[in-house]
N, C-alpha and C positions, 0 to 999 in steps of 0.2 A: 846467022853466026852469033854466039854466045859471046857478049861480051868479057872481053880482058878484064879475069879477078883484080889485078892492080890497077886498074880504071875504077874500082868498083866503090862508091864511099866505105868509111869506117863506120862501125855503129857502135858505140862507146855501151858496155853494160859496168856500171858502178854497183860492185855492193855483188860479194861473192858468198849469199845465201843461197837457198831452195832456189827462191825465187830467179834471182840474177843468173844462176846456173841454166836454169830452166828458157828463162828469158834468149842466154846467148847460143843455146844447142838450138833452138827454134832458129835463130838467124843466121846459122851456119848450115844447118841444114838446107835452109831457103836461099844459100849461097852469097849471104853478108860475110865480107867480112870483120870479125869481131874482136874486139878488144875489151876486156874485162879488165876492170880496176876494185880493187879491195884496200880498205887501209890496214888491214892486220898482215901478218907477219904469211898467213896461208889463209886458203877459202875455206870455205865450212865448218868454221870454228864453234860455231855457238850449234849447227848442225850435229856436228859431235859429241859436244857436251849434253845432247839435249836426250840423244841416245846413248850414252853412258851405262843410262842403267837399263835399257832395254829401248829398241827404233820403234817406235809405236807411230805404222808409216801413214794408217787414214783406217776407219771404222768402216764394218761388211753391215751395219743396218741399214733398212732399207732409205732411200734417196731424199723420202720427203721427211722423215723423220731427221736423217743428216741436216738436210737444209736448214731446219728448225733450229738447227746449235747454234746458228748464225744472228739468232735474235731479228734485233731493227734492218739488218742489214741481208736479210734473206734475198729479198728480192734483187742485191745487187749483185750478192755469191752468186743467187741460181742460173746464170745465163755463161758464168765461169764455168763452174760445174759440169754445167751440159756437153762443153766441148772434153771437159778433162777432169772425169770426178771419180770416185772412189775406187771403180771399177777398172777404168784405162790408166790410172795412175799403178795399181798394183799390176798390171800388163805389160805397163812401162820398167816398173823392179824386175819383171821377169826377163823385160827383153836385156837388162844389163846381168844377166844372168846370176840373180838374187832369187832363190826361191822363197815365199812366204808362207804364212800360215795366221788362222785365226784363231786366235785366245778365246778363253773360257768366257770372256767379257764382250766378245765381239771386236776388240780391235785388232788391227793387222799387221806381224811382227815380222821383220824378215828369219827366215830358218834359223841365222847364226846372230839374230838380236840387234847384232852389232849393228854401229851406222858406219865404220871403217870400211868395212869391203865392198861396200854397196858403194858410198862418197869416191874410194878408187878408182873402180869399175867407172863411173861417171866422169869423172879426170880422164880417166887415160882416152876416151872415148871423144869429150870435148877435144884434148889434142889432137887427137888424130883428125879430126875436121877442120882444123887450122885455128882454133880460137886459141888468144893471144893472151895470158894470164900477165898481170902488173903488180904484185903486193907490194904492200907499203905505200901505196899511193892514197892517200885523204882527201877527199874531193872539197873544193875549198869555194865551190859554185862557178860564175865565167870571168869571165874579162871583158872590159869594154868592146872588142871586138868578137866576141861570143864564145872564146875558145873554153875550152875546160879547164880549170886551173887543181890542180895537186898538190900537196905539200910531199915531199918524199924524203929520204934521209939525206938526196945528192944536192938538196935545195928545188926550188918550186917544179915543178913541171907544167908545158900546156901542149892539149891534146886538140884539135879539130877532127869534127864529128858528124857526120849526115843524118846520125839521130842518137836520140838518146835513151837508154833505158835505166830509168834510176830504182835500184833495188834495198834502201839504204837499212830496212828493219825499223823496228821503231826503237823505243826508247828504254830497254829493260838488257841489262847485261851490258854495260857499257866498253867492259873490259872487253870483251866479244869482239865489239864493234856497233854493237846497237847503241847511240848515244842521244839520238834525236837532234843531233848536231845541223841537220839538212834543214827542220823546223825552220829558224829563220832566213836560209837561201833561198826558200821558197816562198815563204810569206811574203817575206821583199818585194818580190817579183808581180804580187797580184794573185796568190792562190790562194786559196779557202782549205785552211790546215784548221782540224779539232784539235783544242790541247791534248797534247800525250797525258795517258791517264795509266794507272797500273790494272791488270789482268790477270785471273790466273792468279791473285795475289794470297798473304793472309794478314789476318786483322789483328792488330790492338787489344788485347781488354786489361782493366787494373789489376793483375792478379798480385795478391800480398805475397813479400819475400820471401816465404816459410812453402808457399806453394809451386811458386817459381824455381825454388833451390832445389825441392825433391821430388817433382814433375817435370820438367821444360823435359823434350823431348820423348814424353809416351806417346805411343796412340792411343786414341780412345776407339776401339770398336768393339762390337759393332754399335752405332749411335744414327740416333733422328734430328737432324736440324729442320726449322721449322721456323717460319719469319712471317709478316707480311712488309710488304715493300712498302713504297712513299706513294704507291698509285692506289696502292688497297687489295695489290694481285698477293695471294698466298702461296707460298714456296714451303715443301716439304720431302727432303730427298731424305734416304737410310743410304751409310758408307760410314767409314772411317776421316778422323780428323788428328790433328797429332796438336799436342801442347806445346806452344813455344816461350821461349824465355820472354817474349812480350804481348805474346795473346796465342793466337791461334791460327794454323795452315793446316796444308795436308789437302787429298782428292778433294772430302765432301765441302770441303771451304771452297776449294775454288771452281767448282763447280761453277757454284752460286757466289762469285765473288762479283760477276755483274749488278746483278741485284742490291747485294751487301753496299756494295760504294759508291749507287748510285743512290741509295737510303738514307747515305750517311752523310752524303754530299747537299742532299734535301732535311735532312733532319738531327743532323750534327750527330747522329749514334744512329745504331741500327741492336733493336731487342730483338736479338733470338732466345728456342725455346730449344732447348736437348731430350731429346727422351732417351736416356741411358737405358733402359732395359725394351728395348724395343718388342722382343716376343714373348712379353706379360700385359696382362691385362690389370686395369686399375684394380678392379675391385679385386681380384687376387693377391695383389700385392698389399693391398689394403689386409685383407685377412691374413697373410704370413707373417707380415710386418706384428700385427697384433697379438700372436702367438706368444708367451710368457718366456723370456730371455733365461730368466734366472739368472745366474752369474754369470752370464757370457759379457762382453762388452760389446758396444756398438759394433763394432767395427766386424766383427766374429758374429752378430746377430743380422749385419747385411748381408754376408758375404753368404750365408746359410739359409735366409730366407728371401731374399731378392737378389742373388749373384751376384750382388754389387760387393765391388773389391777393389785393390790398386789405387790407378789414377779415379776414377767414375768412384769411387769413396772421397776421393782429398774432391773431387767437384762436390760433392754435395755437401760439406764441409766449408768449402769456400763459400758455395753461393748461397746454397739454402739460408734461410733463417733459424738463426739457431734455437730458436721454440720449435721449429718443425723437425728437428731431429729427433724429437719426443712422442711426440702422438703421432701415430701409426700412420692415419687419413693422409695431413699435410705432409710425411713423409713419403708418403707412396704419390702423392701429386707432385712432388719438388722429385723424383727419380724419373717421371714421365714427364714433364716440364719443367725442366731447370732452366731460370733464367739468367742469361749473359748476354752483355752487354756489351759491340763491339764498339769500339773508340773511333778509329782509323783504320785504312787500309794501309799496310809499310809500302815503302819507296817505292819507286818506280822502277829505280834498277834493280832492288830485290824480285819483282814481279817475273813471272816467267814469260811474259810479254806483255803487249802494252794495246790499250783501247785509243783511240784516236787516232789525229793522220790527214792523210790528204783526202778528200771530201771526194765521196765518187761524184758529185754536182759537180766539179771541179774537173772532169774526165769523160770525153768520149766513150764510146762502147769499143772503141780497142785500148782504151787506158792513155789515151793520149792529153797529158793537160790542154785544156782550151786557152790557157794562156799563153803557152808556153808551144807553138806548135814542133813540132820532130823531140818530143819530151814526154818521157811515156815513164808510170810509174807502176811497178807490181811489189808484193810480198805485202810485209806487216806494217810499211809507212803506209796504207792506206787505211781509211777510216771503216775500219770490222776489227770485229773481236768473237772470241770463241772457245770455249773449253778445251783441258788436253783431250785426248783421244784420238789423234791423228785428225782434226780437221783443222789444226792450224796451219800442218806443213799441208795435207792438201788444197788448203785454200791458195796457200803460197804458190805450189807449182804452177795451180792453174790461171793464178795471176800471172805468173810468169811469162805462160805460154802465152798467154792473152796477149800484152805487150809484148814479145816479140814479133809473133804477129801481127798485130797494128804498124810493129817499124816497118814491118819487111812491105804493108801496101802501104803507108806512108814513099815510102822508096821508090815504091813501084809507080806512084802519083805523080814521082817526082819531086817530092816535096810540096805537094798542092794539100791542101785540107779537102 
């Protein structure tokens, strides 16, 4: 005989992202019943946001190249992955009946972009399986006697729990709900949390007011960044960057914003190098650049013989040395390596996510802390980090599912390790 669902413990999922969604459809399916706690106002708030301007849901290149976006942390995505990666994830959008497709870039959008109907579709679907949503609840860590404590707008709450799955985001988009607020509930407790660090981010550089005032918000494309790191590894991607009123964001920044602020964090600044005309060759440019102006001005003798024009003019302006805007050579070297100079990486809450987290040392192979046992954590409080391109919300789900499954043979254990 099946035991009596109201016999059955609660399994508390906090934190109504990817991840905690994912987390609590796993444990209702496996016949938990669940109770989902969020402190914003509705779930998938920063989910929404994040598809706003198009659901970019996880990338169709091949798996081991996927891995690779994962950095330091490959080896602990790939065993994620394996149960729920790029492939089963877009099988999953199908089966809430989201058709998708793959962009010219490789990554994977749903048909209608949007992340509304898809986030729907998964609501109405969580309900009808009995999961029990709570917004406005802020998880405030336990009580002496272990319960879960809430702050809500009716005054505190406390919930008792047969397991927990904590999905709390990290620390980028506060407003959202990612505040890194949980950072010291856990630390308390004996866990191995990395400082939240920003991801996905953009940088700092001095740029003077004249350039600020009638640049901040161009892109520059197409362009080459080109760096070496603090280990002596050399990075050099071509995309698009965009000018901001205090340095610089956009795709090819954050590509390589791991790198950039782990450089900077080692050597107080991080020298990149731009090559604005990326499909010229030096010594070509060399020789147009050299070609007799006559009356033309600078500005009129770039834009005609090295297609430099716009913003990629006020760059080489800014940065170049102004001898080098003179003689042809140094000017055709400062168009293929122009140097800048990033400061800092901005906030943390600016960041479109955030590096650091709880340590997977720190976590069983179903996500369970080792300190902490029936306490299980998935999404972006864990310690990985990763490029846009749909492997951040992939990495989420499939932490997600991970941790729910972990509660659900946690349960099955009895509660035994």
């Amino acid at each position: 005989m099946s035991p009596d669902p109201e016999t059955l413990p609660v399994v508390a999922v906090i934190g109504g992202g990817p991840a905690g969604l994912m987390a609590a459809e796993v444990l209702a399916a496996g016949g938990a019943r669940v109770a989902l706690y969020d402190a914003m106002p509705s779930v998938g708030r920063k989910f929404l946001l994040a598809g706003r301007g198009g659901l970019n849901i996880t990338h169709s290149e091949p798996l081991d190249a996927f891995l690779d976006r994962y950095g330091a942390r490959r080896e602990a995505i790939g065993p994620l992955l394996a149960d729920f990666g790029p492939e089963a994830l877009r099988a999953w959008v199908h089966g809430l009946g989201v058709e998708t497709f793959i962009g010219t870039s490789g990554r994977v959008f749903p048909a209608e972009m949007k992340a509304a109907p898809l986030l729907r579709a998964w609501l109405h679907r969580l309900r009808a399986a009995g999961v029990a949503f709570h917004v406005r609840h802020r998880w405030l860590g336990w009580d002496a006697e272990g319960a879960l404590r809430f702050a809500t707008p009716a005054g505190e709450h406390r919930a008792h729990a047969g397991a927990v799955v904590l999905a709390l985001g990290g620390g980028s988009w506060a407003k959202f709900g990612s505040d890194g607020a949980w950072v010291p509930l856990l630390a308390g407790r004996g866990v191995a949390v990395a400082p939240l660090r920003p991801a996905n981010c953009g940088f700092d550089a001095d740029w003077s007011e004249h350039f600020r005032a009638r640049f901040a918000g161009a892109p520059v494309k197409p362009v080459v960044l080109s760096f070496t790191d603090a280990s002596g590894a050399g990075h050099r991607r071509q995309g698009e960057l965009v000018v901001s009123a205090t340095g610089v964001e956009g795709s090819l920044v954050y590509a390589l914003s791991a790198p950039l602020r782990d450089t900077i964090e080692a050597a107080g600044s991080a020298l990149v190098h731009l090559d604005l005309a990326p499909g010229r060759e030096r010594g070509r440019l060399e020789r147009e650049l050299a070609r007799p102006r006559g009356g033309r001005s600078l500005a009129n003798h770039l834009r005609a013989r090295a297609g430099i024009a716009g913003v990629k003019a006020g760059l080489l302006r800014e940065l170049a040395a102004p001898e080098a805007l003179a003689d042809p050579v140094r000017l055709a070297a400062a168009i293929k390596a122009l140097p800048l100079r990033l400061l800092r990486p901005r906030p943390l809450d600016e960041a479109i996510s955030s590096a650091g987290g709880v340590r997977f040392e720190a976590l069983d192979a179903g996500l369970m802390l080792r300190e902490l046992p029936g306490v299980f954590c998935a999404g972006e409080m864990l310690d990985w980090e990763a490029p846009t391109g749909g492997y951040l919300l992939t990495a989420c789900m499939a932490s997600g599912r991970r941790a729910g499954a972990g509660a659900l043979a946690w349960l099955a254990r009895g509660g035994i390790r």
